[in-house]
C-alpha positions as a printed Julia matrix, in Angstrom:
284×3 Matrix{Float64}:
 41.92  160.39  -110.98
 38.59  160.25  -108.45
 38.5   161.15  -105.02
 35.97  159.93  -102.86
 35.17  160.86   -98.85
 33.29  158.91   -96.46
 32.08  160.13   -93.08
 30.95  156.09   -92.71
 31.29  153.24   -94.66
 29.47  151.07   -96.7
 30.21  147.18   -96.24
 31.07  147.5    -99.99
 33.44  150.07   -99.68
 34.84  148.28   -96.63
 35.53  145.39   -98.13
 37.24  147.12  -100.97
 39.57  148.53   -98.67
 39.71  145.83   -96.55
 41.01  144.01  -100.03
 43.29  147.09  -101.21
 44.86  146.76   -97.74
 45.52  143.17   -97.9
 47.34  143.03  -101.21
 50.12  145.77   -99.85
 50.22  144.42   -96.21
 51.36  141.16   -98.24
 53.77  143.0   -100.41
 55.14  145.18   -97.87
 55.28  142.65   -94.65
 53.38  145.2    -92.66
 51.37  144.48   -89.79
 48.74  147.44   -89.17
 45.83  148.55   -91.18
 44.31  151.94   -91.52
 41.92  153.22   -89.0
 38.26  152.92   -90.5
 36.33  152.78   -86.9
 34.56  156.31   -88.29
 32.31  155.77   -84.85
 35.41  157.22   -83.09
 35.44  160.72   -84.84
 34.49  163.46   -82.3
 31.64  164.85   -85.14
 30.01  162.22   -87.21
 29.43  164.18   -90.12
 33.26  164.87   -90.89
 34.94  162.69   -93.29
 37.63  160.92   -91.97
 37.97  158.28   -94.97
 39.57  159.38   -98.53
 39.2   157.02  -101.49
 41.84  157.59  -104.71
 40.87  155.6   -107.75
 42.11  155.06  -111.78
 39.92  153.4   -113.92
 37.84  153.2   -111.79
 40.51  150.76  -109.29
 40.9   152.04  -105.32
 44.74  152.44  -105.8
 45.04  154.85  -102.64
 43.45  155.25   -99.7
 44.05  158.11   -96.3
 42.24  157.64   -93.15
 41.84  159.76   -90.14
 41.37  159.42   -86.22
 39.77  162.22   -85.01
 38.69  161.93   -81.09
 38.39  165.39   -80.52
 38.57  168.3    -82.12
 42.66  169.39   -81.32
 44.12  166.85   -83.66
 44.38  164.11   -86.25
 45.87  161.11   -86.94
 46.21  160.41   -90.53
 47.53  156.79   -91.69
 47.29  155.84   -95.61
 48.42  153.28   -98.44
 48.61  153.52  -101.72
 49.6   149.83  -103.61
 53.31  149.1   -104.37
 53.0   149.57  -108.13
 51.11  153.56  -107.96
 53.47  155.03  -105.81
 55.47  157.98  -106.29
 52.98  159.36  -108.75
 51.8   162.19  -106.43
 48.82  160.09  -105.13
 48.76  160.43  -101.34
 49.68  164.41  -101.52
 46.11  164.4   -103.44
 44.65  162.86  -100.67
 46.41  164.71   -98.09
 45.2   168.1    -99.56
 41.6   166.98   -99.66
 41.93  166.11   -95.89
 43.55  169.09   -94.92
 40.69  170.79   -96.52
 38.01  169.06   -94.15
 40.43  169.41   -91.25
 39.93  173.12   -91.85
 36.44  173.05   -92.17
 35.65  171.77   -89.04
 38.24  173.84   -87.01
 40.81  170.93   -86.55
 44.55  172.87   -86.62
 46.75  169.97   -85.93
 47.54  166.71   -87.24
 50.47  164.11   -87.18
 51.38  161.32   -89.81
 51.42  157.52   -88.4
 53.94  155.25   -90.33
 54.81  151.75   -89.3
 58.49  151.55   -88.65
 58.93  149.12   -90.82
 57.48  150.49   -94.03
 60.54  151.61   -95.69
 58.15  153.58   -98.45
 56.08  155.25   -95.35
 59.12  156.43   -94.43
 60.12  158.24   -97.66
 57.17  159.81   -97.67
 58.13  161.53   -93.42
 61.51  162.56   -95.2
 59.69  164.22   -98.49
 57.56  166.2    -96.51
 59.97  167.02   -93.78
 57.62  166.27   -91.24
 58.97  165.62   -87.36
 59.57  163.12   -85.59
 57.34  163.28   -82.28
 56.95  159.85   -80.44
 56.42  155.89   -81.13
 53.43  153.21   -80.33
 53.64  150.02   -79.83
 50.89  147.21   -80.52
 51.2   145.0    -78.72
 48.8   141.38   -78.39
 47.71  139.06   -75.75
 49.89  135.7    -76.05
 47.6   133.51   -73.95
 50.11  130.91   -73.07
 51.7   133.83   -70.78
 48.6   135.13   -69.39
 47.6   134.14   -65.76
 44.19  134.82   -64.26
 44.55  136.4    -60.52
 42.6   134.29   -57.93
 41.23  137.5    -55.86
 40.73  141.26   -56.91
 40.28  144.04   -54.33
 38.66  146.16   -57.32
 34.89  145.84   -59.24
 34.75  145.99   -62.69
 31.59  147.33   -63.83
 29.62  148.74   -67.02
 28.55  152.56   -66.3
 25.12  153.3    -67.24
 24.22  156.71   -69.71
 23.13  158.21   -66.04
 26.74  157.64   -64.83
 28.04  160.14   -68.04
 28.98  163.24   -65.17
 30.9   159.97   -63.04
 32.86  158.48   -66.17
 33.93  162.03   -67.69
 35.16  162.88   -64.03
 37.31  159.91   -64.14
 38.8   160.34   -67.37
 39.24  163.83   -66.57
 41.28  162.73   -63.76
 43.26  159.72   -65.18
 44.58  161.55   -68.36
 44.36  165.18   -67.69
 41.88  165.86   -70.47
 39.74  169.1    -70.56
 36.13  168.66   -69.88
 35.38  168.95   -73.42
 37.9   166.4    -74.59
 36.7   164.13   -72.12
 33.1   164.21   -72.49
 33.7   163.87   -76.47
 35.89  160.33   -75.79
 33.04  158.99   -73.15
 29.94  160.08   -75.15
 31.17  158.42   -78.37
 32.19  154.82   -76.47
 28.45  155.48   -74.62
 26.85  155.8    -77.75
 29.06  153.22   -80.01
 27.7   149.52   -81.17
 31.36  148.18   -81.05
 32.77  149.85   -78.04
 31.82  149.37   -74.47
 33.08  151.77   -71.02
 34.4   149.95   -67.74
 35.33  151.62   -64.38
 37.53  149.99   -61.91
 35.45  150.58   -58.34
 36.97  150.36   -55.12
 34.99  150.34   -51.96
 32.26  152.22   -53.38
 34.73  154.87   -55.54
 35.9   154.81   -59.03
 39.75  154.85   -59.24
 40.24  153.58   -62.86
 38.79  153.7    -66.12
 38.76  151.41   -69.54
 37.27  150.44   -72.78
 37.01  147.8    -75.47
 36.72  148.02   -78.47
 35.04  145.08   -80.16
 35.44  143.6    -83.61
 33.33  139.74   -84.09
 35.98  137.47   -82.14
 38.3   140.2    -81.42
 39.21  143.32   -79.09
 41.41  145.86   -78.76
 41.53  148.12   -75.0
 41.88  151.24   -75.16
 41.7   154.89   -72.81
 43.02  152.44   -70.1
 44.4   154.12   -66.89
 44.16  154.25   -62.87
 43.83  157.61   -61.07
 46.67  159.42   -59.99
 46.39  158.96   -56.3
 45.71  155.12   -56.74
 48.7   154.59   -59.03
 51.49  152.25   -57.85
 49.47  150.04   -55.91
 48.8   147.1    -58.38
 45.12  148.72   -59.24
 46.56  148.72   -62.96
 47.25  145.43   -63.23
 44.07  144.12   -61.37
 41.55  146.46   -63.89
 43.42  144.86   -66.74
 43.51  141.1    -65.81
 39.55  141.73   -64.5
 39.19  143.46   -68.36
 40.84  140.22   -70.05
 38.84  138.03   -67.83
 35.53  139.49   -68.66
 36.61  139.07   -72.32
 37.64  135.53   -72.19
 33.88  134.58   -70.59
 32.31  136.53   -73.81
 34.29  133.97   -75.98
 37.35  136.98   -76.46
 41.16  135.67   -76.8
 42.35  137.94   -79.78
 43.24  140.87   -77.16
 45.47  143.41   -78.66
 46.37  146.98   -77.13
 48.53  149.95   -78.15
 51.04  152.15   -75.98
 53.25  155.0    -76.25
 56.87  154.12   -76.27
 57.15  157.07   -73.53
 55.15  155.38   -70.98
 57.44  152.57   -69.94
 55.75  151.67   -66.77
 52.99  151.22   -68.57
 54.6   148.9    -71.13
 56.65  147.12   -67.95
 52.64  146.15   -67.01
 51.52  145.06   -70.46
 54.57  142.78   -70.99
 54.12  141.46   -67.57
 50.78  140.33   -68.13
 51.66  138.54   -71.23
 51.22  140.79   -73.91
 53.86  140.8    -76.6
 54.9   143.29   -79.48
 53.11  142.8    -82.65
 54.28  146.31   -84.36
 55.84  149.84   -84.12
 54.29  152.61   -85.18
 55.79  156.07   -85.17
 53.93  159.2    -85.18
 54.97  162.52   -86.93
 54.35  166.55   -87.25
 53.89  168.03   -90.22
 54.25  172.1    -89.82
């Protein structure tokens, strides 16, 4: 048994996950993949991505979302015919080991509901059961365009940084540090781009993209607390679609936390439907 780390990936080692990940999906009737955006990790020298091979075949694989420095999100595979052999509590040790190196005390397990094996695994380790995501896609038969916005949508520029990390501050109740980590790494990221929602001169709204060839996924999407319950929401995220659908962008998918059901009311509403569950757990 080998175990290899990544702090970035190699298009060869991509696409031998990519192909490890599309033989179980298949198997198992899953719909998510692991997280291998490395861009996204708070410090670019941490690795995130842990490689598990026999014979010199990737048979395992752990990945892990690291935004900031309070937490993790680990997600990992191992194929059908490996499993139960001890594989991904290899791989879990190794991460734990970097988590600790870097400071990073906390982490929780993502399992799609479905995955009846993923599952197992929460009950082996009696980890806890903390919340659920959905991810959810655009269906654009059920999207409608709006004919007139009150808000702006506009691209901040690396001057704006103070602006941005005000806003985000604001909108999710992150601490300075957490949200100048999110904003600097969209700011400085090839695949992900920052939008503010700017009404009569002020920014009430934040939210990015992440971009992937002909596809996108928003994320860090919210209006400010005073603004909220006026239909701001809805306009930022029909102006976000819009501005997607000129750049040649229909494959729109987002995520949101089964907890924030006016949120999810707004999604739906706008025509995106459920495309998987994901629950999250705490391991002590």
């Amino acid at each position: 048994m080998i175990i290899r780390s990544y702090s970035s990936l190699s298009e060869k080692v991509l696409n031998e996950i990519l192909t490890l990940e599309k033989v179980g999906k298949e198997q198992d009737k899953l719909k998510g993949s692991v997280f291998l955006d490395t861009s996204s990790n708070f410090d670019q020298q941490i690795h995130s991505v842990f490689l598990l091979y026999e014979d010199r075949q990737l048979i395992s694989i752990l990945s892990m979302l690291i935004p900031t420095q309070q937490e993790a999100e680990i997600s990992a595979y191992t194929l059908p015919d490996y499993r139960r052999n001890g594989y991904f509590k290899a791989l879990l040790a190794k991460a734990i080991e970097e988590l600790r190196r870097f400071n990073i005390r906390k982490f929780l397990l993502v399992c799609e509901r479905q995955s009846i094996s993923g599952q197992e695994v929460m009950v082996a380790l009696k980890a806890e059961y903390e919340h659920a995501e959905y991810s959810l896609r655009l269906n654009k038969t059920k999207y409608a365009a709006k004919n007139a916005y009150r808000l702006s949508l506009i691209r901040p520029r690396f001057e704006d940084l103070d602006k941005v990390i005000d806003a985000s501050m604001k909108t999710f109740a992150d601490s300075y540090d957490e949200a100048k980590s999110l904003v600097e790494n969209c700011f400085e990221s090839e695949s992900r781009e920052q939008y503010l929602a700017v009404l009569n001169n002020e920014i009430i709204g934040l939210g990015s993209v992440n971009r992937q060839s002909d596809a996108a996924s928003i994320f860090g999407f919210g209006i400010v607390p005073e603004y909220r319950g006026k239909g701001y929401g809805e306009e930022l995220l029909h102006l976000m679609i819009d501005h997607l659908w000129r750049m040649g962008i229909t494959d729109i998918m987002l995520d949101v936390s089964s907890e924030n059901i006016q949120a999810l009311k707004l999604y739906k509403k706008s025509g995106f439907q459920t495309e998987g569950v994901y629950e999250y757990y705490r391991k002590k």
